[in-house]
C-alpha positions in Angstrom: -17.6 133.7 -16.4 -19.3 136.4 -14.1 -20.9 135.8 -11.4 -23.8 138.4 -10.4 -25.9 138.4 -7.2 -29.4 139.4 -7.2 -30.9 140.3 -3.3 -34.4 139.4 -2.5 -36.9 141.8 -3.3 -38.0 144.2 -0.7 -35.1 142.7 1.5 -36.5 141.9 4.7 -39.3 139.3 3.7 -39.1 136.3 0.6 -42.0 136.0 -1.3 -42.1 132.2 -0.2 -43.0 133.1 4.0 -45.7 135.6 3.1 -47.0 132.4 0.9 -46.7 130.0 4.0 -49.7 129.6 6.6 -48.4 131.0 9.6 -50.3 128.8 11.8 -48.3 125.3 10.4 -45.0 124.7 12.7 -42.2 124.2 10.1 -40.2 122.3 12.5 -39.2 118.7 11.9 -40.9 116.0 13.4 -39.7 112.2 14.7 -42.6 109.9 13.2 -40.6 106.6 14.4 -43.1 106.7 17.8 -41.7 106.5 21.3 -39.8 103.8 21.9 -40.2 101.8 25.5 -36.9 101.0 27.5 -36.8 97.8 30.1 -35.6 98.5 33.0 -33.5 95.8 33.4 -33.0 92.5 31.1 -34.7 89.3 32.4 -32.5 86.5 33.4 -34.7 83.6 33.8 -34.1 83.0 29.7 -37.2 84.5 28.8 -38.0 87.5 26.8 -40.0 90.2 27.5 -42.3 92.1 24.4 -40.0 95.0 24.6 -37.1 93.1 24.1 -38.6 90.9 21.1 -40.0 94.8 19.7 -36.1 95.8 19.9 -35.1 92.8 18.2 -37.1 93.6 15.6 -36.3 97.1 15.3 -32.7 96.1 14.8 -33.6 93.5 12.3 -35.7 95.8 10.4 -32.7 98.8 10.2 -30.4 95.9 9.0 -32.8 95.1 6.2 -33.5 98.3 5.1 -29.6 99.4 5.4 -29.7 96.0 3.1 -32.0 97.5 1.0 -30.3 100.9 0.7 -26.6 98.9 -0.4 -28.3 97.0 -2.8 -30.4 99.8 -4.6 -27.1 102.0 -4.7 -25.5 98.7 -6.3 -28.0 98.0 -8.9 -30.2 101.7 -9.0 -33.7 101.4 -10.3 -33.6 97.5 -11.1 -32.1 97.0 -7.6 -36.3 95.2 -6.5 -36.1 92.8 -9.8 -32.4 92.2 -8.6 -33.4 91.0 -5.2 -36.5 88.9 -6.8 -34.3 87.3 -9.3 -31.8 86.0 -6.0 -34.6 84.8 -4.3 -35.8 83.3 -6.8 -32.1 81.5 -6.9 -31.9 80.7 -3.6 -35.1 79.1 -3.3 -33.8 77.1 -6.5 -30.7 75.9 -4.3 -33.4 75.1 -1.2 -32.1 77.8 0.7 -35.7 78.8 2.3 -33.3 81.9 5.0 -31.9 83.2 1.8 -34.7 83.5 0.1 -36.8 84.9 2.5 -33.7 87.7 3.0 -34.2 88.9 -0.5 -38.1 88.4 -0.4 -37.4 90.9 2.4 -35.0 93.4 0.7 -37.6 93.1 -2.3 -40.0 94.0 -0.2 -38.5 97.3 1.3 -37.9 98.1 -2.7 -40.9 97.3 -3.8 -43.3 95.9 -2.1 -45.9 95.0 -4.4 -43.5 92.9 -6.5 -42.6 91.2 -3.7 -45.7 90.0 -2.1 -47.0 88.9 -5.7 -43.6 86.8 -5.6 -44.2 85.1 -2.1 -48.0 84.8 -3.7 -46.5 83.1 -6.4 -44.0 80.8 -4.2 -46.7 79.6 -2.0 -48.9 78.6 -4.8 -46.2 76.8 -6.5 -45.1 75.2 -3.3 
């Protein structure tokens, strides 16, 4: 099989930067907000809002790192997946399990889950 190289017309410019508006910046941008540091832990065994924010962060990446393993795992049906073990887990009482795979549902698809937890809390 050959192989055949074709240059850009006109050589020095594509077609696609003379389409672009030169006044949009093309460089990437970090949507995930600044994040606040403490500067130092409390000891007194309370916890501040920025510590209970970075808690949350963290449990929010392990959910949606979750989320990621399970829809490589089961593809496009990975959301009906994750209802259908909720679903089982709240058939075995298990209320934490249950509200992990509303949860990985939910970063799926999130309209199927919140009709689900609509639909436990009505039957509850």
């Amino acid at each position: 099989m050959a192989i055949r190289f074709s240059a850009a017309k006109g050589g020095t410019c594509p077609v696609i930067v003379r389409a672009l508006c030169p006044s949009v910046p093309l460089g990437a941008v970090n949507d995930n907000g600044t994040r606040r540091r403490t500067r130092r832990p409390r000891t007194d065994g309370h916890t501040t809002a920025q510590q209970q924010d970075a808690a949350t962060l963290a449990a929010n990446e392990r959910i949606l790192a979750e989320a990621l393993r399970h829809f490589a795992r089961h593809g496009l049906s990975a959301a009906s997946h994750a209802r259908a073990n909720a679903a089982a887990a709240r058939l075995a009482g298990d209320i934490a399990a249950c509200d992990w795979w509303i949860a990985i549902c939910r970063q799926l698809d999130h309209r199927m889950a919140e009709a689900f937890a609509r639909r436990l809390t009505t039957n509850a």
